[in-house]
C-alpha positions in Angstrom: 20.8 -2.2 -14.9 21.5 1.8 -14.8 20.1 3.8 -12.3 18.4 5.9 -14.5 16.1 2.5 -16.1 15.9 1.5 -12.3 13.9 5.5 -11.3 11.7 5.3 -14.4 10.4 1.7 -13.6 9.6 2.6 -9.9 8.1 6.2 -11.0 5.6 4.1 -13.4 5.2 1.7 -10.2 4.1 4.0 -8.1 1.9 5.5 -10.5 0.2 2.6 -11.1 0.1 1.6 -7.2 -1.5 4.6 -6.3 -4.6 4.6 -9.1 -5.1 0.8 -8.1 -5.2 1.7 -4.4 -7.5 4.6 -5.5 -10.0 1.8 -7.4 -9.6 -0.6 -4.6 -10.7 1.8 -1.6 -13.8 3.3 -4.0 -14.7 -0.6 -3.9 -14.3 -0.7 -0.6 -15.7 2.5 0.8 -19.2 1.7 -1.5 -19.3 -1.2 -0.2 -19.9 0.0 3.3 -22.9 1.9 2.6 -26.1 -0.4 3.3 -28.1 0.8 0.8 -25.9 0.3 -1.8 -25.2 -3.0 -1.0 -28.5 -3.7 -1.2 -29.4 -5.0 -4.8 -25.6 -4.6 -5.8 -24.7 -7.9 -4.1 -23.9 -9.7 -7.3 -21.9 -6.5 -8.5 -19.7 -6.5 -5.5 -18.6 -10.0 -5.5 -17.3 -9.8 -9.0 -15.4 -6.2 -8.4 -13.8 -8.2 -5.4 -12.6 -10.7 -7.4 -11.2 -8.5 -10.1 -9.8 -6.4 -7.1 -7.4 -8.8 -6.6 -5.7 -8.8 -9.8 -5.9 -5.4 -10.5 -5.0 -3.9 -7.4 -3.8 -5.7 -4.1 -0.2 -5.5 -5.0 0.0 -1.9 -5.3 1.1 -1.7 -1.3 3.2 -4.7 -1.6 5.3 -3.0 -4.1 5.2 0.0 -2.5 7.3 -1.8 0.0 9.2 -3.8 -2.7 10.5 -0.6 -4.5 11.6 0.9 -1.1 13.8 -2.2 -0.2 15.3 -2.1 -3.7 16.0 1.5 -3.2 16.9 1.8 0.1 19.0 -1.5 0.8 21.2 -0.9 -2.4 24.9 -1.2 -1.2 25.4 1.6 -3.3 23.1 4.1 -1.0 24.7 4.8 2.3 21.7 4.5 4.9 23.6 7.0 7.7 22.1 7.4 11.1 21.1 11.0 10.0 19.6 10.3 6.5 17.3 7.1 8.3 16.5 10.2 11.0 15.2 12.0 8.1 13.4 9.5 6.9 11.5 8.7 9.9 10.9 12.4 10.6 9.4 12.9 7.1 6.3 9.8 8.0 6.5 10.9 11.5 5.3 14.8 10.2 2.5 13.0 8.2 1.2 11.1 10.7 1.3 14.0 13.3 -0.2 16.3 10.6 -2.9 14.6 8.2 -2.7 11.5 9.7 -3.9 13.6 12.9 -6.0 15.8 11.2 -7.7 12.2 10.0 -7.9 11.4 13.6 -9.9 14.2 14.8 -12.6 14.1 11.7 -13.5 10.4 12.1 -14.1 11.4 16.2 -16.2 14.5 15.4 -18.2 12.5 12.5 -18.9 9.5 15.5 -19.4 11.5 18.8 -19.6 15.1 18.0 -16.7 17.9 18.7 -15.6 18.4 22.6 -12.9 20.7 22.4 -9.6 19.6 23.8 -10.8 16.3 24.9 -12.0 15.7 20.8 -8.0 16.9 20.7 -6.6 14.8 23.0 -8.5 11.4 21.9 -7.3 12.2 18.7 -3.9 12.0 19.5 -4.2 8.8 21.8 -6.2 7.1 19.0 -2.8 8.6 16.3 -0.4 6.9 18.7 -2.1 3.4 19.1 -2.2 3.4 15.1 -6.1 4.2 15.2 -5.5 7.2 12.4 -7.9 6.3 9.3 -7.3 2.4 7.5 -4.7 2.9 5.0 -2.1 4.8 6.8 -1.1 1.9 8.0 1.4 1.9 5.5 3.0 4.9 6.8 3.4 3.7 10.7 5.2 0.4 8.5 7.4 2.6 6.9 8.7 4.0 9.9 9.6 0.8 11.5 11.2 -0.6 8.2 13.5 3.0 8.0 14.4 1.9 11.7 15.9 -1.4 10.6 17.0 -0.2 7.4 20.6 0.3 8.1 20.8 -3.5 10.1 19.3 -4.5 7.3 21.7 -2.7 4.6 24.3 -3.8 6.7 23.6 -7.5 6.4 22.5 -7.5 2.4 26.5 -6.2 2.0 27.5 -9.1 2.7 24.9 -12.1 1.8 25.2 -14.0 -1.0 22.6 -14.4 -3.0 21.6 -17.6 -1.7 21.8 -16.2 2.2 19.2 -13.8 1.2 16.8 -16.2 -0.3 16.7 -18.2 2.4 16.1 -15.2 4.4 13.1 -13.8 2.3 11.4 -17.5 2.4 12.0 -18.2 5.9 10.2 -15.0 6.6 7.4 -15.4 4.1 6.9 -18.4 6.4 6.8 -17.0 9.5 5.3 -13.7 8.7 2.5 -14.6 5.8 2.1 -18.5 6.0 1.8 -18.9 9.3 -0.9 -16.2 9.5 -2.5 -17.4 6.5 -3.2 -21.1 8.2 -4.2 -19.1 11.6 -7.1 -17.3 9.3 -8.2 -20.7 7.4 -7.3 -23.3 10.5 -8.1 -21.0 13.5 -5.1 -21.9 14.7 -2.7 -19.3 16.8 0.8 -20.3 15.0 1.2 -16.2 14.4 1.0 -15.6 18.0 4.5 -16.7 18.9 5.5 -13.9 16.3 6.1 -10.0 17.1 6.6 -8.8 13.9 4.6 -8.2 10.8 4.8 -9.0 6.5 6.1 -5.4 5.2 10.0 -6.1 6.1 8.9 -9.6 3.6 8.3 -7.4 0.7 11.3 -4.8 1.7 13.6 -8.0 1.5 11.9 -9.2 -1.5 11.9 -6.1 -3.3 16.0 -6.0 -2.8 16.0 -9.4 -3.8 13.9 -9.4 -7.0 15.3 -6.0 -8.4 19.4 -7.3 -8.2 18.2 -11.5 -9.0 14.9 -12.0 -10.3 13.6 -11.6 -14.4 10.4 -11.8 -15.9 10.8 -15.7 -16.5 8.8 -18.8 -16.2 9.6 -19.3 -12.5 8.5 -16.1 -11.3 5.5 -15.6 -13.5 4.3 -19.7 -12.9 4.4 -19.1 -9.0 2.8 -15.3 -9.5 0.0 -17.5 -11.8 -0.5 -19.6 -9.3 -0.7 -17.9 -6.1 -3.2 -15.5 -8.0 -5.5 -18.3 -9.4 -5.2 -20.0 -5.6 -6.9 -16.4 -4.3 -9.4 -16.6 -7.2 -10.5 -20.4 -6.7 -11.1 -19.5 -2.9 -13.8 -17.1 -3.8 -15.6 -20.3 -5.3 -16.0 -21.5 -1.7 -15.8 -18.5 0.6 -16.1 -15.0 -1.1 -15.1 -13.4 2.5 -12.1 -15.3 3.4 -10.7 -15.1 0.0 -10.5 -11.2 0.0 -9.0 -11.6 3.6 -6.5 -13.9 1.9 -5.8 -11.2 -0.9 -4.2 -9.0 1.7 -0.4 -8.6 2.1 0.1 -10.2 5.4 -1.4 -13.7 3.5 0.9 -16.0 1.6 -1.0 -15.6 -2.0 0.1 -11.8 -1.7 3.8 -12.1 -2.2 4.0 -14.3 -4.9 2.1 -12.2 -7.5 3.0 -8.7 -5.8 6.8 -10.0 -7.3 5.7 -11.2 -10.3 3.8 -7.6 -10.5 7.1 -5.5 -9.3 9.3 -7.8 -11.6 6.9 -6.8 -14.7 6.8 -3.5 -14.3 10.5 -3.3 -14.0 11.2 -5.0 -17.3 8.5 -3.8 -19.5 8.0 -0.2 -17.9 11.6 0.7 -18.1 11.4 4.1 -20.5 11.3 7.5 -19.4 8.0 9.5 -19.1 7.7 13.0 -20.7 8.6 15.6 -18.5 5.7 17.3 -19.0 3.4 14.6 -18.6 0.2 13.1 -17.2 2.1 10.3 -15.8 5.0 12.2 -14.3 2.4 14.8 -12.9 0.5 11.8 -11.2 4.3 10.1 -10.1 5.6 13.3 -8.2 2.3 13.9 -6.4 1.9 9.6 -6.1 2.9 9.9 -2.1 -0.3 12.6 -1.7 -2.8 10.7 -3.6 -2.4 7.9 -1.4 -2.6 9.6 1.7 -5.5 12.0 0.8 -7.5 10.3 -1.7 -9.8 8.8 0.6 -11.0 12.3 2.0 -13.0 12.8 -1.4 -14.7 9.6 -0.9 -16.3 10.5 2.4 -17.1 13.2 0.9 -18.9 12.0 -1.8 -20.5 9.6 0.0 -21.8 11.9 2.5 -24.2 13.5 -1.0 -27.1 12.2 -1.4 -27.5 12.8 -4.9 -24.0 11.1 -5.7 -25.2 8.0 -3.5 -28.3 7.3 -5.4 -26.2 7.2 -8.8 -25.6 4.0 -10.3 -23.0 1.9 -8.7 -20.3 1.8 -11.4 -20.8 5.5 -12.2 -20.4 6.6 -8.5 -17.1 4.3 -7.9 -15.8 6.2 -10.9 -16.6 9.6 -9.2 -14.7 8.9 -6.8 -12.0 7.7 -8.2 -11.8 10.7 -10.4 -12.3 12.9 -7.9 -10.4 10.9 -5.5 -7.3 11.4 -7.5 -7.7 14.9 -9.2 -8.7 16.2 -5.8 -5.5 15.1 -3.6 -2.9 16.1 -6.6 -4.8 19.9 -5.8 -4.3 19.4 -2.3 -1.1 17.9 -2.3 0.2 21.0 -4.5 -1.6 23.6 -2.7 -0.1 22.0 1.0 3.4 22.2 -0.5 3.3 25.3 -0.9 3.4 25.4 2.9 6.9 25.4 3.7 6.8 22.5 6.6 5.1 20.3 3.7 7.3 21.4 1.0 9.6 17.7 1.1 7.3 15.9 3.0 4.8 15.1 0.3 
């Protein structure tokens, strides 16, 4: 597989990741308006259903196209390109992800001064910075281990690493999964968490996996185990959609395995898709802004329920590709976004 094939199948990954995390958090964020949920009850429990399909493994990959990337034998992961690395989601998180911090105190309590400041940062250092950025404090700790990590795929065979990747999935996304359904406390004895799963995975399935009937029967099946659940217990089966669950990883690979061999061309340079894939990184970090925004107008609340989530979609994304453009042009933001 050239490296060229290999870019363009991960550009058109995270393209696609970042509109379905757009469409998922529109879900979401509706959702938590009472009055909208009111009389949309019906509406809600299909869109979480369909969520699941269409959406929860745009994270998953995200992590899966980094470990294929980053724990190539081919890319040498030096001390000082992993110090990069860190520095560049370290910059975000002390920047927007702080920035996020000190909005969601002043919306809550008001604005104190230094003390809204100060909490701000506290709340940024316990990993209390708005939802989705939890994806970035993950990153940081997966860059940490990256070059153990690369060191240790150099020399595994290929049948070292699967037992690898499954005897994590066990530990880090069935074991939690039966702690959610049984109530029991297996996940406890564990101090890690199911993003270095997927950063395995993702080295594993772009160098040994194919779009075949093993991968997409056990993708099939994971996703129509997560489906079935809603059947008996609409709110546990969205819990059970989320990456650190066992029905995640299944069809997140058979997603990242798809997209790989059917996505492989190259986008025009000068295109909507390569537009959205260079600014992917600053749509999902900002999008979410333009939903509390919208949210916050009346007028925009009281439209109908489909037509508002597309709002915000829309706006969601054009919105943070602006941004994202007009904060490069700050020279501290130029590579980090």
């Amino acid at each position: 597989m050239s490296e060229r094939k290999t870019i363009q199948s991960y550009e058109w990954a995270r393209v696609l990741g970042a509109l379905a995390v757009v469409c998922l958090h529109a879900v979401v964020a509706t959702r938590l308006v009472p009055e909208l949920h009111q009389g949309n009850a019906a509406l809600f429990l299909a869109e979480d259903v369909l969520c699941v399909p269409l959406t929860r493994w745009a994270v998953p990959v995200f992590f899966m196209v980094s470990g294929a990337l980053l724990l190539d034998p081919g890319r040498q992961m030096t001390l000082e390109k992993v110090g990069r690395y860190v520095w560049r989601m370290a910059f975000i998180l002390l920047t927007i992800g702080f920035a996020f911090c000190v909005m969601e105190l002043v919306a809550s309590f008001g604005f104190y001064g230094l003390l809204t400041f100060q909490a701000a940062f506290l709340n940024l250092l316990q990993g209390l910075s708005w939802g989705h950025l939890w994806y970035v404090y993950a990153l940081i700790g997966l860059y940490l281990i990256t070059p153990i990590l690369s060191a240790y795929v150099r020399v595994a065979t290929q049948r070292d690493l699967a037992i690898v990747a499954l005897v994590g999935y066990a530990l880090l996304c069935v074991a939690p999964t039966i702690d959610l359904v049984a109530g029991t406390k297996l996940y406890a004895f564990l101090g890690t968490g199911s993003p270095v799963v997927y950063y395995l995975a993702g080295y594993y399935a772009s160098n040994y996996l194919e779009l075949d009937a093993k991968v997409i029967g056990a993708g099939a099946l994971a996703l129509a185990a997560n489906l079935v659940a809603f059947a008996f217990d609409p709110e546990l089966a969205s819990q059970l959609a989320l990456p650190e669950y066992a029905f995640a990883l299944p069809f997140s690979v058979l997603a990242f395995v798809a997209i790989r061999s059917l996505l492989e061309r190259p986008m025009r340079e000068r295109g909507l898709a390569r537009a959205l894939a260079r600014d992917s990184f600053g749509i999902y970090l900002l999008h979410p802004l333009f939903g509390h925004v919208i949210l916050r107008v009346p007028a925009l609340v009281t439209l109908p329920l489909p037509v508002l989530q597309l709002t915000i979609v829309v706006v969601g994304v054009a919105g943070s590709v602006v941004l994202t453009r007009l904060l490069r042009l700050l020279p501290p933001f130029a590579s980090k976004l």
